[in-house]
NUZAGU-27201 format. One line per 10 residues: number of its first residue (from 1); their letters; for each residue x, y, z of C-alpha. Coordinates in nm, 4 decimals. Layout:
<rs>
NUM) A) X,Y,Z  ...
</rs>
This chain:
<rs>
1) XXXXXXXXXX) 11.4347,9.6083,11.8070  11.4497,9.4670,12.1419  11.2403,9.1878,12.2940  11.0120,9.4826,12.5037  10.9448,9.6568,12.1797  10.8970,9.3552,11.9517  10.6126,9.2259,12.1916  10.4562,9.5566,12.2014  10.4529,9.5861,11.8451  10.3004,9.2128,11.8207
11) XXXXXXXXXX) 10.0403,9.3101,12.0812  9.9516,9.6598,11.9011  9.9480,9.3928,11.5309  9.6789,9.2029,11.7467  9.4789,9.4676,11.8336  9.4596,9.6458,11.4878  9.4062,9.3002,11.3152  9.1464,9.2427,11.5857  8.9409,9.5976,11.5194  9.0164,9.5204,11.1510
21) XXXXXXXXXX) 8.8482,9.1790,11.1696  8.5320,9.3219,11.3692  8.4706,9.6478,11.1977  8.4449,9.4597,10.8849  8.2338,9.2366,11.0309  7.9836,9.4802,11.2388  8.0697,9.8028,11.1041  8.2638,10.0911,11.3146  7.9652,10.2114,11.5430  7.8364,9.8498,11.6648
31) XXXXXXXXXX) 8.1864,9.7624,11.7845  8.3311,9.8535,12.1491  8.6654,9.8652,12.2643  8.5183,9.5880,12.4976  8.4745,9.3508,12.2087  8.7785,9.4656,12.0742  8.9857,9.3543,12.3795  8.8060,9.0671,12.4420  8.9135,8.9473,12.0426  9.2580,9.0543,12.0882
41) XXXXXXXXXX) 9.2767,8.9014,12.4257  9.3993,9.2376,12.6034  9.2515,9.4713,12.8015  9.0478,9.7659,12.7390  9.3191,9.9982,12.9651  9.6032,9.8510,12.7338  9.3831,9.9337,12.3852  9.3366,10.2796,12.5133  9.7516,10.2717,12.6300  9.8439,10.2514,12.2602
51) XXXXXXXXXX) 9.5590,10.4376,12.0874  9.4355,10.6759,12.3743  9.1040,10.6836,12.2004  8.8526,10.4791,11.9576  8.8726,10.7095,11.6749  9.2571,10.7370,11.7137  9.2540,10.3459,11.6767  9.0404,10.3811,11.4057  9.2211,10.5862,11.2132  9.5283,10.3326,11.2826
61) XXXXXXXXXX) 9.3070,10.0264,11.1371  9.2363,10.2317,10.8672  9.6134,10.2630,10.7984  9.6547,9.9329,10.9127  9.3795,9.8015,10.5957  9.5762,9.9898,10.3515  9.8467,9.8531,10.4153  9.7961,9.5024,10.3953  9.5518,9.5185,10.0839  9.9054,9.7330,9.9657
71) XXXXXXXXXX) 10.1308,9.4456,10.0389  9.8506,9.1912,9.8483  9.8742,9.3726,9.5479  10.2977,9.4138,9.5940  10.3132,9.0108,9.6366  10.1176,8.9640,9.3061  10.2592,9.1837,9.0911  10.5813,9.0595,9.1836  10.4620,8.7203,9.1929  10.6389,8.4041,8.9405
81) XXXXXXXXXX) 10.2374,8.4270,8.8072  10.2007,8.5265,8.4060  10.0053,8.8144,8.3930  9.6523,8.6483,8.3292  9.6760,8.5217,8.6827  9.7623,8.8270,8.8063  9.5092,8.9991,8.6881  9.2935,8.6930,8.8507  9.4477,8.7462,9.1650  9.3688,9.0975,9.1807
91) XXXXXXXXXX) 9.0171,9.0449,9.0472  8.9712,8.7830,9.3283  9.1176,9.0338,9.5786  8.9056,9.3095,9.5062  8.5834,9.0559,9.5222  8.6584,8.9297,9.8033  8.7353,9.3010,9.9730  8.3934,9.4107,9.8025  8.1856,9.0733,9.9557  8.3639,9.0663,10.3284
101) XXXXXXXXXX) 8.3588,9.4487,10.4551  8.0876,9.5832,10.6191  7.9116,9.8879,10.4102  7.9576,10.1353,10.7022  8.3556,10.0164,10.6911  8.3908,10.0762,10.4067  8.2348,10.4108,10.3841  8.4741,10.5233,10.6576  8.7632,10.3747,10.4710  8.6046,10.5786,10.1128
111) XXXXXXXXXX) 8.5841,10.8958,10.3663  8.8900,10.9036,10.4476  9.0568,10.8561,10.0753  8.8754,11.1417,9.9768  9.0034,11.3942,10.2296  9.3254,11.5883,10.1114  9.6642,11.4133,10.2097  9.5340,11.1097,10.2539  9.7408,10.8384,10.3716  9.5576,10.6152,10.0858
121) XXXXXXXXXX) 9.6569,10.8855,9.8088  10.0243,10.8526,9.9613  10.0386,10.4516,9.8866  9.8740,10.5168,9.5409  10.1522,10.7721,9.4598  10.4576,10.5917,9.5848  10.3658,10.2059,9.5414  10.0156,10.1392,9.3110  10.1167,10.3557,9.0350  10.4492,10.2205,9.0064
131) XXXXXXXXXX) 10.3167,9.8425,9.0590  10.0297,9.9574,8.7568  10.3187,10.0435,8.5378  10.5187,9.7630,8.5893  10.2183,9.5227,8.5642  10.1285,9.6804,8.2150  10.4705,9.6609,8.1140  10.4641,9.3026,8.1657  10.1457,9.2492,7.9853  10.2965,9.4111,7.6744
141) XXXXXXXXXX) 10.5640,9.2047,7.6972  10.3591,8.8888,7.7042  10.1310,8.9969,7.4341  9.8174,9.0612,7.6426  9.8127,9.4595,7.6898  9.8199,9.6501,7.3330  10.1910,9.7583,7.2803  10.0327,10.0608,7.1148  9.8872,10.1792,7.4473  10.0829,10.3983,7.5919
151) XXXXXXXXXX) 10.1473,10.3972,7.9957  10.1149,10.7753,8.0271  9.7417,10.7092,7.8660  9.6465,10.3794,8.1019  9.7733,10.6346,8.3738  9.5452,10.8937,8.2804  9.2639,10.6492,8.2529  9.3523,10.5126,8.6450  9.3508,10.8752,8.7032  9.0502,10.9491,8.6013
161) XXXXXXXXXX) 8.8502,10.6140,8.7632  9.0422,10.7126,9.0863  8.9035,11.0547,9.0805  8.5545,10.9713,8.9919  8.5983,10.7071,9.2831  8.6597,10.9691,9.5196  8.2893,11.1458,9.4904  8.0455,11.0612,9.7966  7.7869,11.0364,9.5704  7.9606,10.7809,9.3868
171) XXXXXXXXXX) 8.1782,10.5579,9.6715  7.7929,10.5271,9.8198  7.7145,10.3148,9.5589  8.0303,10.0934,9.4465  8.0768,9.8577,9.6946  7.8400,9.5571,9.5501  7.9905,9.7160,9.1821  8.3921,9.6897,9.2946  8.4283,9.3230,9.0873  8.2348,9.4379,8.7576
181) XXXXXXXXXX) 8.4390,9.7826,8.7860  8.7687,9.5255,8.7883  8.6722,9.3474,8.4709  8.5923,9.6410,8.2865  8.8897,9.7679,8.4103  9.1117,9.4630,8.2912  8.8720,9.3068,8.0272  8.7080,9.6052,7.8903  8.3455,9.5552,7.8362  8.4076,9.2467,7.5843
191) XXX) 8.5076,9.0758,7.8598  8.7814,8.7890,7.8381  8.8809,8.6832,7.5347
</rs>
């Protein structure tokens, strides 16, 4: 990559982290492509230049969001941590996802993931599920997932919570429930041990 393209892909980086940061904040329909070029210190001509539109850039924030909280999970799961702390550090992820999006962000974001092909359904496939089974793997080995579980059953259980996820009538309601869900999902409901 040359120095023309590096710079333009720093500048679009800005402006994605920028949207990210204020839809978050103020929700999708509060923020302007004004406030948006104003935080990422560019102009509103150069925003439109990359994205052409606000629900194209949207759509590229919402990309942008999966693939961060993506690489999160990625660095602990291959982390030096033992797998308590991992767990932790997902927990404390997913709480701290849960207590700094806006609700009408996030509703987008659950929106999306529900519509067929999604781009979130691709990461799942090709990174979470693999990162699940290798996480699991290493709990067995450490003594703190049952070695009588089998992965093909945890996967069917992720399965399932994913798909039940998925309903409107349900992603409506999970946002203030996302940490709980996590400890259940880790703990089980007799919690840590």
């Amino acid at each position: 990559m040359n120095g023309f393209e590096r710079r333009r892909e720093l500048k679009k980086h800005h402006i994605l982290q920028a949207a990210m940061e204020l839809f978050s904040e103020s929700g999708i329909q509060k923020v302007s492509i004004a406030d948006i070029a104003k935080k990422a210190q560019v102009s509103q001509v150069t925003i439109y230049n990359y994205f052409e539109s606000k629900h194209n850039l949207i759509h590229e924030v919402f990309i942008f969001y999966v693939d961060q909280a993506s690489n999160q999970f990625e660095e602990i799961v291959h982390s030096d941590l033992a797998f308590p702390d991992k767990v932790k550090g997902i927990i404390f992820n997913k709480k701290q996802v849960s207590t700094n999006i806006h609700p009408e962000f996030y509703q987008y974001l659950m929106k999306e993931y529900t519509e067929e092909g999604n781009y979130i359904e691709k990461i799942y496939s090709e990174k979470a599920l693999p990162y699940f089974i290798q996480l699991f793997d290493e709990g067995k080995k450490e003594g703190y997932v049952d070695q009588n579980l089998s992965n093909e059953a945890i996967m069917f259980y992720i399965q399932m919570l994913k798909d039940y996820i998925q309903r409107e009538d349900v992603y409506e309601r999970i946002l203030p429930l996302t940490e709980d869900i996590t400890n259940i999902f880790f703990y089980g409901v007799l919690g840590k041990k």
